[in-house]
Structure formats: C-alpha cells, structure tokens
N, C-alpha and C positions, 0 to 999 in steps of 0.2 A: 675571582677570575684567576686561573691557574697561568702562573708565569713561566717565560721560556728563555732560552738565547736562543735554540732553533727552531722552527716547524717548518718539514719539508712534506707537501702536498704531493702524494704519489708516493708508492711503494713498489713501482719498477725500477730495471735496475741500476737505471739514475738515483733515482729516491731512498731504495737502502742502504745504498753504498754513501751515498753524500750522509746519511742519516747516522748510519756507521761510524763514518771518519770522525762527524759532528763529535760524536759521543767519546770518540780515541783522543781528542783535544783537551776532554774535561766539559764539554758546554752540555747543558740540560736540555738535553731535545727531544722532541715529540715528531712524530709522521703520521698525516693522514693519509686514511686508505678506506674506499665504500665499498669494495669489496670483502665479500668473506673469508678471504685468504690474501697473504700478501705475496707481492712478486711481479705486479703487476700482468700485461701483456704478456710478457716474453716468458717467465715462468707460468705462466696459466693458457693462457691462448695463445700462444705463437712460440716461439723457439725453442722452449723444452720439451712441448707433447708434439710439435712437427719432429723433431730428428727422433722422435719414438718409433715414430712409424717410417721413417727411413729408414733407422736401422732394423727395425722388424723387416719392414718389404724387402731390405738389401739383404736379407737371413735368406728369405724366401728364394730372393732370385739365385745367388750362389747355390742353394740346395738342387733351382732347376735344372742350374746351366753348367755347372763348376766340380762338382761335390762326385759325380761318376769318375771323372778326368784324374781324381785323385782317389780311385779305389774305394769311395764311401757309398755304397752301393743300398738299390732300397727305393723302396714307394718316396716321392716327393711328398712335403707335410700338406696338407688341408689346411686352409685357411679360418679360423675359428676367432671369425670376426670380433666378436663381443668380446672374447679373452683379449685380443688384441689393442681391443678400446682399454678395456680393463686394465691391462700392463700400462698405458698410455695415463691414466691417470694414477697407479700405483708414483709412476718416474713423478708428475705432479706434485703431489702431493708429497713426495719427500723433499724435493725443493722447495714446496710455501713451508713446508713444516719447519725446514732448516733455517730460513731469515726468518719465521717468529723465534725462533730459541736465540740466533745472533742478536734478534730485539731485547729479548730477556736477558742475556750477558753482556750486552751493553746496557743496560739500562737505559733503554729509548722508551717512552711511549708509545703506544698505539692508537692514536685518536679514532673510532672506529666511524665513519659516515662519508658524508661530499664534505668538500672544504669552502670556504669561500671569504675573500679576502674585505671586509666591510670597509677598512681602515690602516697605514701602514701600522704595523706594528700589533696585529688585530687579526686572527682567523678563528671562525664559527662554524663548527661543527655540528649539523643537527640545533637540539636549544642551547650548545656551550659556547663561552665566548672565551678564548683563550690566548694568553696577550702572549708577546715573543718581540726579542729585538732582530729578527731576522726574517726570511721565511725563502725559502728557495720550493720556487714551482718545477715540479718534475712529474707535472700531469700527463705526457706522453701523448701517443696520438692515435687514432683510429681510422679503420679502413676505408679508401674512399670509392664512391662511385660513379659510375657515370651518367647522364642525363636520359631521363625516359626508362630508368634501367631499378624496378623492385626489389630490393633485399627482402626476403621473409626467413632466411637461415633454415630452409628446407628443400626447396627446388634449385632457388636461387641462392647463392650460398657467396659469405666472405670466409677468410681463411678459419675465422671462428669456428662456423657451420662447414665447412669442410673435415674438420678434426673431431668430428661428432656425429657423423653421417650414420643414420639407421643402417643399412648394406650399401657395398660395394657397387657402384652405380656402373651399368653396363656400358652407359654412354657418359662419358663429359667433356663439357665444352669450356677450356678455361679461355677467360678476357684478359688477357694481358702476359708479354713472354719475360717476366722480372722475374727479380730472385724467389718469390711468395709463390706464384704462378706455378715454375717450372720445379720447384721444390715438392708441394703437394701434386703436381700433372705426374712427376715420376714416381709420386708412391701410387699410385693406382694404378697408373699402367703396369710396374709388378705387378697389381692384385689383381691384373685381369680387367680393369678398365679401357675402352677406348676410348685416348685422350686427345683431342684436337686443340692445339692454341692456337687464340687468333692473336694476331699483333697488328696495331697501327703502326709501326716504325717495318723499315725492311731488314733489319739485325735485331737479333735476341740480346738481353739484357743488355739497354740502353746505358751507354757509360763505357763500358768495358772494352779493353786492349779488342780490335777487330780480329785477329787470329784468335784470340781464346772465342769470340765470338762462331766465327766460322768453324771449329773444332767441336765448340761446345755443341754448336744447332747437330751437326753431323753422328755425332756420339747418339744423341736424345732420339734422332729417328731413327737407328739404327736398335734402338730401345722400343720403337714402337708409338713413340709420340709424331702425329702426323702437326706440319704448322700451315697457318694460312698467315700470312706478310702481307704489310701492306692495307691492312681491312680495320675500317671501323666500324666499329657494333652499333648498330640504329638503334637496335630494340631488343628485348627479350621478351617474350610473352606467354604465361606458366596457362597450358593448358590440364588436363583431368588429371594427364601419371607423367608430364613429361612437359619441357619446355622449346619452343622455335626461337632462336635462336636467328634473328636477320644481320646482315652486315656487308657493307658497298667494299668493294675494290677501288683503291686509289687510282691506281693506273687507268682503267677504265670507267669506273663510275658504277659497275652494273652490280644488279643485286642478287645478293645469294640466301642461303636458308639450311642450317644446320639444326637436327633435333638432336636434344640430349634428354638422360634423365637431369640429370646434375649442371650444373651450370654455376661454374667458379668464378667469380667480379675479384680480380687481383688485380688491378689499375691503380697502386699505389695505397698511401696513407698520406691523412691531413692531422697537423697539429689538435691537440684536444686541450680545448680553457675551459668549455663553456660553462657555465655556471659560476666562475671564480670572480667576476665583477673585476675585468681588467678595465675597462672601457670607460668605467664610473671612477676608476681610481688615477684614470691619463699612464697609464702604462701602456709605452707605444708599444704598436706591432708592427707590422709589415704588412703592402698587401695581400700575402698569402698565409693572414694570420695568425704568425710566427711571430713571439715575443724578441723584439729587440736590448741588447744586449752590449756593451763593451769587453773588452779584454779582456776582465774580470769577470766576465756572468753577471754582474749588477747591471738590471734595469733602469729606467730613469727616475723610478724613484725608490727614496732612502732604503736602506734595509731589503729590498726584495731584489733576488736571484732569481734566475732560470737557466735550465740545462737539457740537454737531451732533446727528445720529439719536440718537446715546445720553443726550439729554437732553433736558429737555421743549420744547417748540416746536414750529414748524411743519418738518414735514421736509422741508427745503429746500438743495439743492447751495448756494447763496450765503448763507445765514444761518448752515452751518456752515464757509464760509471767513470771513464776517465772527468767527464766534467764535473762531475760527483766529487770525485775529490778534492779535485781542483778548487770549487767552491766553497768546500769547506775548510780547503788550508786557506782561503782567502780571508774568510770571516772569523778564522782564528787568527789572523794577524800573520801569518804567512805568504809564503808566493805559490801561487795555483799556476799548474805547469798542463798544457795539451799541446802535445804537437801535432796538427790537424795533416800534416804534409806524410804521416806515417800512424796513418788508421787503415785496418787491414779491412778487407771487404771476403766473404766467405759464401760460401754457394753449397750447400752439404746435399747434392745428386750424389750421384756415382758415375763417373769420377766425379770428384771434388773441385769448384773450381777458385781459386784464390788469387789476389791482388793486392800489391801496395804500393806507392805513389802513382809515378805518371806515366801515363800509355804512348806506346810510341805511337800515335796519332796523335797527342799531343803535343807531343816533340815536335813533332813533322809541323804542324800548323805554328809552336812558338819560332821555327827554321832554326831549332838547337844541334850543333854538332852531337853526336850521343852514336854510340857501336852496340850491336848486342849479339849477345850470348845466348844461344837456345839449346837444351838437349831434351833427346825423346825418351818420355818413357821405358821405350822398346829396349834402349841400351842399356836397362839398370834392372842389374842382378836378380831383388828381389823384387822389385815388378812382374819381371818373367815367371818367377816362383808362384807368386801370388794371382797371375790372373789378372793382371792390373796396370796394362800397357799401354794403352790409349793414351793421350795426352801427352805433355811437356813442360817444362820449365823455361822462362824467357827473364832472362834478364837485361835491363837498358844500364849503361852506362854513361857517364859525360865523355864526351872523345878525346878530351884534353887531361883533362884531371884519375879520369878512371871510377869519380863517386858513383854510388850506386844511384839512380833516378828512379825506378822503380823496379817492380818484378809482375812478373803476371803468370799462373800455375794451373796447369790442369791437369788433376790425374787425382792416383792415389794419395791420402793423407794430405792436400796441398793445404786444407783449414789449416794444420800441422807445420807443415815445412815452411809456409810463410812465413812464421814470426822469428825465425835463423834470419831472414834478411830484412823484418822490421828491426831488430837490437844492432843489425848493423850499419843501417840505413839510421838509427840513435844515435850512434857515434861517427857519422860523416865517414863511413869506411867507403871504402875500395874495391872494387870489383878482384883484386889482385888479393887483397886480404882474406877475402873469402875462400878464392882458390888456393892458398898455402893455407889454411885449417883444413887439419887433419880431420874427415871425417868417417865412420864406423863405417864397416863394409860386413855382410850386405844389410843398407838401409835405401829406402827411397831417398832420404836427405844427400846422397850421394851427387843425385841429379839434378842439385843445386849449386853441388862445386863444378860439377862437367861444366852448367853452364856459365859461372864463371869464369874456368877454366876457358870458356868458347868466345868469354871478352878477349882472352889475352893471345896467347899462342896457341891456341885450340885445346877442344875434347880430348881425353883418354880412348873414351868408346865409342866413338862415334866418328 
C-alpha cells in the first residue's frame, strides 16, 4: 500500500494548485484524476476553451464592425468552423499539458481513475488502495438541469456540448441569463447565430450591482441577443433536425413555444461527490449537497479537506485555488488565509463585466451610509481610441470612513482593472488613496481613478 501525507481528489483548479502547494511544503502528495488530461472542468470544458472562442468571435466581430473605421480595408474573414474548434483545443491542450509537467517538477503523483474514500486515511483508485494522512476533496461540480428537461450534448446541449458543436447553429435557445449562458449566447451571435435567452428572474445575471445589470442586458441586445424575462421552461422536446422549446410567462401564466436548432441548459451547476462514499463515511453535507466545512476546510472528520465546487461559495476557478492553498498551508502546520469579502467575479462578453465586494443594493437593504463614484467609459482616452466606450466604472464607498466597499465594472478590460481595487480593498484602503495614485495615461485603468476621484471632489473628465 503506497503511502502519502497528501491525496487531493480532482485535478481542477482547486486540486492542482492545493496539490502544488502540498508538494512546495516538502509533503508526498499524490492527485486523483479519471480524466485523461488534467485541469479539470475549467481547463478542459469550461473557462479555457470558452474565452477561446470569445476571443476568436471577438477577432470576427471587430473585423466586421471596427477594422474599416480604422483604414484596414478588405473582404471580412469567413468563418472556418472546424479551424476554429481546432485553435480551441490547441489553447487546451497546452494548458493540461502544462499542470502535467508542474506535476512532474513537483513531484506530485498522478493517480490516474475515480477516487473514492473506503476509510479516513484510505483512498482507492481503480484495484489500488493507497493510504495518506490527509486527503482534500476538490471534486468540483457539474452542470445542472432542470426538471422534464433531456441532456443528450447534441440538440440539447450543457456548456460541455456547446464548445463542441458540429456547425454553427442557426437558431439557439439558451435557459438561463448567468454568467455560462450569456458567455457562449454572445459567441454565436458573432458567428451568425440567433440567440434567444429566456430567464426566470426579471434581471440578467442574478446577484449583480442592478446598474451593471441594466447596462449589461442593454449592450447584449444591441449585440443582437433578443431576452424573454420572467419565463420558465416547461419542457424541451428534440424533434428530427430541431427542438420546441415551451415556457409559461410569470406575469401571466400563458404559454409560449420557441424552435431552435440548438438549445443551451445553463441553469447553474451542482456540487459533484458522487462516487466518493461521503455518506458511509458521516461526512456531513448540507442540504444542497455541499460538503460542510469549518474555518479551516476540515470536514467533520479527521484528516479530510474540501475546497472549491464541493463546498459552499461562489463556484469559481480562483476561489477554489485560493482554498487550495489555504488548505494546504493548513495541513502543513501553517495559517490558511481567504478573504471571501474580496473574490472578484468576471464576465469575459464584450464589454467585460467585473465585480468585487458589495452591491449598492446591498448597502441600500443593510441601510449602510456609503457615497459613490462612477465614471463612463466615454470619458476615457483610450476607450475612445479603441472602440470601447460602452460601460463604466462604479465604485461604493463607506460615507464616513471613505473604505472602499465594493466596485462593480463594465466595459473594456474590467476582468483586468478589477484587481487595482481588489489589492486595495486587501489593504482596507480608501477611496481617496486610490485617487492620489498616479495612474498611466492613456490606459482604461484611468477610469478607475475618475471614479474614485468622483467619491471625493469629483471627476477630471467628466
């Protein structure tokens, strides 16, 4: 029986990053992974082959819209599908390739199967049984859907089957206006799809600052994405080349009927255990089973961790490598540090939309004194230059103190300009701090001091 001090279960990027640190301590750790490449979800199906194809689509659409305006004259490019797929797994495939070689200069193992936990201190892979004093779960989570409603990853399609699509589907109907949703709905509308979301709620991407909200829906149809608000999906039903597509109106009850080819199920994601024999072992979960957790990422019982999708929070690729670490400064005898009050949230359309901490609708509901600062895009240098005016910068303040509370971004670069006011929002800074640093001119990040600047005694340009 091969012995361990770690085995972390998942190779997302919870699981190589915690697997990683494991190894940067000195502890002998091994990672399971039943896939044939590691990286889990987010380098194989989701966030490195989706912004493939945003930044491909986003090539396209500047070529349509943009690229005359500036003297670059000439047939617009053809769409050559399959190269396109093609690029999309080249991006792939150099990210699994690059955590197997960080495995190999760590010298991490790679248990290669399912994992599953028989015993604390005990996980078997396949016929191996292979002992460890640790084991952090960082099985992550998969796509959910909704009731009555057939996944086959062909007509009917999760974000999986969206990023794999034989052709460009002339109609699509995506379920759900999140961040997964409106991410793949605006790569196809570049490519020529028409894209319909329906949403149960009556705002797009639930959670978010209500103004980026309103700005953002506004941009997207202006893009070409038509929404229906307000509608629940009854049913899908995949007829011979195409599926119907039924869904009631809140407001009235009555019912409607949309055909697509294609037909997107983005309604979220749910925790993934199954197979690891939590239930047999009394490692509690929650009802929406999510592995329960203290301060530390230790479970209720001895030696086992969880991090990431398998546990409560926002399911995010960086909040489960921040946990990642965290757990494994823990289990090295260190202090594992996350500060959950400044994880950044990212939306990679065009514009970009970004956030971090608290929404002034939040404020408004805790009845916190708080002043803000917003400037537009339109005032900033190179926005104008680039094409890239849309949106703004909003930042909250406390009304008394000045700290920053949150930010919320829409425009060019905001995945980008966020994290200027996560490192400052680290240090309990000051909305006034922000506006004395001196920032490069011309940059977008400019329209992060305006709006500081718009806490205190106002804008420059605006």
């Amino acid at each position: 029986m091969s012995a361990y001090d770690v085995i972390v279960i998942g190779s997302g990027p919870g699981g190589y990053v915690a697997a990683i640190r494991c190894a940067q301590h000195g502890l002998k750790t091994a990672c399971v992974e039943g896939r044939d490449t590691l990286g889990g979800t987010c380098l194989n199906v989701g966030c490195i082959p989706s912004k493939a194809l945003l930044h491909a689509s986003h090539m396209l659409h500047e070529a349509e819209h943009n690229f005359a305006k500036m003297g670059l004259k000439g047939k617009s490019p053809s769409v050559d599908w399959q190269q396109m797929l093609s690029y999309k797994e080249d991006t792939v495939s150099a990210n699994t390739k690059g955590v197997e070689f960080l495995f190999k200069k760590n010298k991490i193992d790679w248990l290669k199967g399912w994992g599953s936990i028989p015993a604390p201190g005990q996980v078997n892979v396949g016929d191996e049984v292979y002992s460890t004093k640790n084991i952090i779960i960082a099985s992550g989570s998969v796509p959910s859907s909704l009731p009555g409603i057939e996944i086959d990853e062909a007509t009917v399609v999760t974000s999986t089957g969206a990023l794999t699509l034989p052709k460009i589907p002339k109609k699509l109907v995506v379920i759900g206006a999140g961040v997964i949703g409106l991410e793949l709905g605006s790569v196809y509308a570049r490519l020529g799809s028409e894209v319909t979301v329906i949403e149960f709620l009556d705002a797009i991407t639930p959670g978010m600052d209500s103004d980026v909200q309103k700005t953002f829906q506004r941009t997207l149809k202006k893009q070409g994405l038509k929404f229906i608000m307000g509608a629940a999906v009854s049913s899908v039903e995949k007829l011979k080349t195409k599926a119907k597509v039924t869904y009631k109106l809140r407001k009235d009850d009555s019912e409607h009927q949309l055909d697509a080819d294609t037909v997107l199920v983005a309604t979220g994601r749910r925790t993934f255990t199954d197979g690891l024999g939590l239930e047999a072992l009394g490692v509690a979960l929650s009802d929406r089973g999510q592995i329960k957790t203290d301060n530390k990422w230790r479970t209720n019982v001895n030696g086992i961790y969880a991090i990431g999708d398998a546990i409560d929070g926002p399911m995010l690729a960086h909040k489960a490598e921040d946990e990642g670490m965290a757990a494994a400064d823990v289990i090295a005898g260190k202090h594992g540090h996350v500060n959950y009050g400044v994880i950044p949230g990212v939306i990679y359309t065009h514009p970009e939309v970004a956030n971090v901490g608290l929404t002034e609708d939040a404020l408004k509901q805790e009845g916190r004194a708080y002043k803000v600062g917003k400037f537009m895009f339109m005032g900033n240098g190179r926005a104008k230059v680039n094409f890239a005016t849309d949106g703004f910068v909003k930042l909250l303040a406390d009304a008394n103190t000045d700290r920053i509370l949150g930010a919320h971004i829409i425009g060019p670069s905001a995945g980008d300009l966020i994290h200027e006011i996560c490192v400052a929002m680290e240090f309990g800074a000051s909305a006034e701090d922000l506006a004395l640093t001196c920032h490069a001119h011309p940059t977008y990040s400019e329209a992060v001091r305006e709006a500081a600047l718009a806490c205190g005694m106002g804008p420059i340009h605006s």
